[in-house]
N, C-alpha and C positions, 0 to 999 in steps of 0.2 A: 227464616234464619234461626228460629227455636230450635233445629235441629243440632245445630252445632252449643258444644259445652264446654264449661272450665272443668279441668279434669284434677290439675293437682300443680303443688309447688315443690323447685327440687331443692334442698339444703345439701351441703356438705360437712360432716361431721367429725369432729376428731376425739369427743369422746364418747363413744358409743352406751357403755353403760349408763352416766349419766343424763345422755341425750333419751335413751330408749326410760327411763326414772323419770325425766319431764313430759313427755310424749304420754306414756302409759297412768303413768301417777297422778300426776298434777292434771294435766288437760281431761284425762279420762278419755283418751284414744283408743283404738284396740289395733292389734297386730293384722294387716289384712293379709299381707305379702312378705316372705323375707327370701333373695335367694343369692347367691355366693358364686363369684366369678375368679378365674385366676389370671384373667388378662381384661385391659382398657377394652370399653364400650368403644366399636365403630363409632356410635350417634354421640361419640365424648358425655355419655349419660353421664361419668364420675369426672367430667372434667379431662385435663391433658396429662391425663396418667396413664401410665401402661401396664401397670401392677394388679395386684389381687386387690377384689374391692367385693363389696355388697350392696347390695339394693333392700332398704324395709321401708313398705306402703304401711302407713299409721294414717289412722281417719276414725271418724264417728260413727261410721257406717258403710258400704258398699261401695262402690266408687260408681257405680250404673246412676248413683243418684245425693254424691255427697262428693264433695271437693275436699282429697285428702292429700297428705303432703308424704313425699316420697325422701328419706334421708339415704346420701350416698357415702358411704364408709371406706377410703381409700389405706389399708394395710400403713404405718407404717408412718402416717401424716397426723402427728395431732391435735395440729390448730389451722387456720389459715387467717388469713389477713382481712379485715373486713374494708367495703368501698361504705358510698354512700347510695347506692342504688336502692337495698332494700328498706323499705323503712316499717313493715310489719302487716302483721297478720290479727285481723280482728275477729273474735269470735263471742256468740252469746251465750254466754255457759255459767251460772249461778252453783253449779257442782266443783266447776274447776277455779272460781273463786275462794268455796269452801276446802281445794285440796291441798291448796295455794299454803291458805291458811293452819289448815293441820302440819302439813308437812313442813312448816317456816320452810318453804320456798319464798324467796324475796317480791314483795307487790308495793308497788305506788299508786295511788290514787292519782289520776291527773285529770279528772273532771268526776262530777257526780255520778258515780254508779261506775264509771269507769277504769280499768286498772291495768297499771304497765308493769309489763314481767319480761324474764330473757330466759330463753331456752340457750342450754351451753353451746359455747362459740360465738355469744354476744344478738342473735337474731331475736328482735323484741317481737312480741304480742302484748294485743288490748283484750283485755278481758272484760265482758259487758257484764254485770252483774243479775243477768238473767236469762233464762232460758226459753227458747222459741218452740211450743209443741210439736211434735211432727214435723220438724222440720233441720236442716244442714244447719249446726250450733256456726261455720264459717260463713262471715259475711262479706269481708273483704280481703281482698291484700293488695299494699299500697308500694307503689314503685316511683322513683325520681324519674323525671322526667326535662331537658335542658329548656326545648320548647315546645310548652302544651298544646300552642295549635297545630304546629306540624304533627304531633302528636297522635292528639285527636283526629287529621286525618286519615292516619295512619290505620287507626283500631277503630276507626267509626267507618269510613267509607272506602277502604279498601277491607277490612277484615271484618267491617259488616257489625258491628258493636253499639246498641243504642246507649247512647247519652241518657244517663240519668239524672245526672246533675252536675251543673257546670258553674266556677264560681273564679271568673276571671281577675276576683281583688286579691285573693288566696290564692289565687294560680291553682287550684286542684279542680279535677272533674272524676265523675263516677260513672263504671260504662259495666254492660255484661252484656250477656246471650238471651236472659231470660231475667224475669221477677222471681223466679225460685229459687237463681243460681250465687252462687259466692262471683261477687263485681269484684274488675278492676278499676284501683283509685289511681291518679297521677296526679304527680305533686308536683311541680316544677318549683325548680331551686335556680338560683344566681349561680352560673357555670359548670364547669364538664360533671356525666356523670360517669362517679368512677366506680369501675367493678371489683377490686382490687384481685386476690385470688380465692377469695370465698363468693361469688358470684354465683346466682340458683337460676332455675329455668322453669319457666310457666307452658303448662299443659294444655291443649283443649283439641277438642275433637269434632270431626263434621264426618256427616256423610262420604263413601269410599268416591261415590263418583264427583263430587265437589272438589278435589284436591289437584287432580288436573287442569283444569279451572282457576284453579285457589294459586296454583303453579305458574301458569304462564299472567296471571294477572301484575305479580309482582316482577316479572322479569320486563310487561310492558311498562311500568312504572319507574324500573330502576331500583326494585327494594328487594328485602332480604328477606323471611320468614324467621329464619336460625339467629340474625345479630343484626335487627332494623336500628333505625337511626341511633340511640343513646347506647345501643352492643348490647341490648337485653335479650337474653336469650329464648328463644318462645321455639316450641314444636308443637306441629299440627298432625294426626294421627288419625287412620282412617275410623270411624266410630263403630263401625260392627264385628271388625278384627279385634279393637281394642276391648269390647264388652268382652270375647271370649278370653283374650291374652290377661285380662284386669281380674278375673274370678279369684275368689276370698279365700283362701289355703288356709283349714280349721287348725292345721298345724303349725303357723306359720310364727305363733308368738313362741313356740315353743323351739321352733328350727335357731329364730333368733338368739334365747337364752343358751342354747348351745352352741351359736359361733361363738355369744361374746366370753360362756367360758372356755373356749377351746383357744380364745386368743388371751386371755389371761392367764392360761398355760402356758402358751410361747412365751407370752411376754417373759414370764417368770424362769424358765425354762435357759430363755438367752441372755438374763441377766445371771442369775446363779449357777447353772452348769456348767463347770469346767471339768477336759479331760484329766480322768484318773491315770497315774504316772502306772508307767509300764514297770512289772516285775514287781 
């Protein structure tokens, strides 16, 4: 089952400059991907919109071998509502503690070594206060869940997910692909979880021939891939289509800083140009 991997998390974002200032600045991301669309993703990638949007892949490294997080920028939207589903993203990074710092971007201490920051649109991260050599600085990312043992069966014995730690008093458990890989945590909270309309999607990839398989498994079950029990959204992607589709575009931090000025130009453009009177 080592074959299959976490690949990435989806955010939706309303404001991109300063999203792309937290991502790039503070965490110390780099630009893997950036590319620019004028109509709604079939696979709802930006959600139930049908507008112009863009897709930028920010990670630490490579996505062949690093869990990075993918922001979707929908024209035109510049906040959404948050639920209680996501409850954050932890990563071990002693650099992005220090950039936290320089840059008074906002940090809490809420345990020893440990620090709680929000990337704009309210999506928190834990910052560990150190750094892991050669290795993916993301460790986790943690989602509510209504109930963990339904749960747990769900991502342990139908999607194949070893238990790493399970702690039934706390209601949370820790599950992944591999000991290399960024795990998923589930927390389970007292009542529904709600996705409100900032709601993201989790990535992972298996083998191309396992997905037929992986298909009819959940239809003998009665379950969903796209929106299983608490409506979280998860895609499963063939793995060796995706290593060619995922390659790191040298250009890509630069494609970005040229949509967000060419949308700061509109912006600018359709709040202060008015037609010149005739004659």
């Amino acid at each position: 089952m080592a074959a299959r991997r976490s690949l990435h998390f989806v955010f939706k974002v309303g404001n991109r400059f300063q999203t792309t200032r937290f991502y790039r600045d503070v965490l110390g991301m780099k630009v893997l991907r950036h590319e620019e669309f004028e109509e709604g993703c079939k696979a709802s990638c930006n959600g139930p919109y049908d507008g112009r949007w863009s897709k930028t892949m920010v990670g630490f490294g490579p996505e062949d071998d690093h869990f990075v997080v993918e922001l979707t920028y929908n024209y035109g939207i510049g906040d959404y509502k948050l639920g209680n589903d996501f409850m954050g993203i932890t990563l071990a990074s002693s650099q992005a503690v220090s950039n936290a710092r320089k840059l008074q971007w906002p940090l809490s201490e809420v345990a020893e070594g440990i620090f709680e920051t929000e990337a704009p649109g309210g999506y928190k991260f834990y910052l560990q206060n150190r750094s892991l050599p050669q290795s993916d600085p993301v460790l986790k990312v943690t989602l509510t869940v209504s109930d963990l043992q339904k749960s747990l069966n769900y991502w342990s014995n139908l999607l194949g997910m070893k238990i790493y730690e399970k702690d039934e008093e706390k209601q949370r458990a820790l599950l992944g692909y591999a000991d290399n890989q960024c795990k998923l945590e589930l927390q389970g909270i007292k009542g529904a979880v709600d996705h409100a309309a900032a709601f993201g999607r989790i990535a992972f990839s298996c083998p191309q021939k396992e997905l037929p398989d992986l298909e009819d498994l959940m239809k003998r079950e009665n379950q969903k891939i796209l929106t299983p029990l608490d409506g979280h959204e998860i895609c499963f992607v063939g793995d060796e289509a995706f290593r060619e589709l995922s390659k790191m575009d040298p250009e890509g931090s630069k494609l970005l800083d040229d949509a967000m000025a060419a949308d700061k130009s509109d912006e600018w453009f359709a709040k202060h140009n008015k037609p010149k009177a005739s004659g």
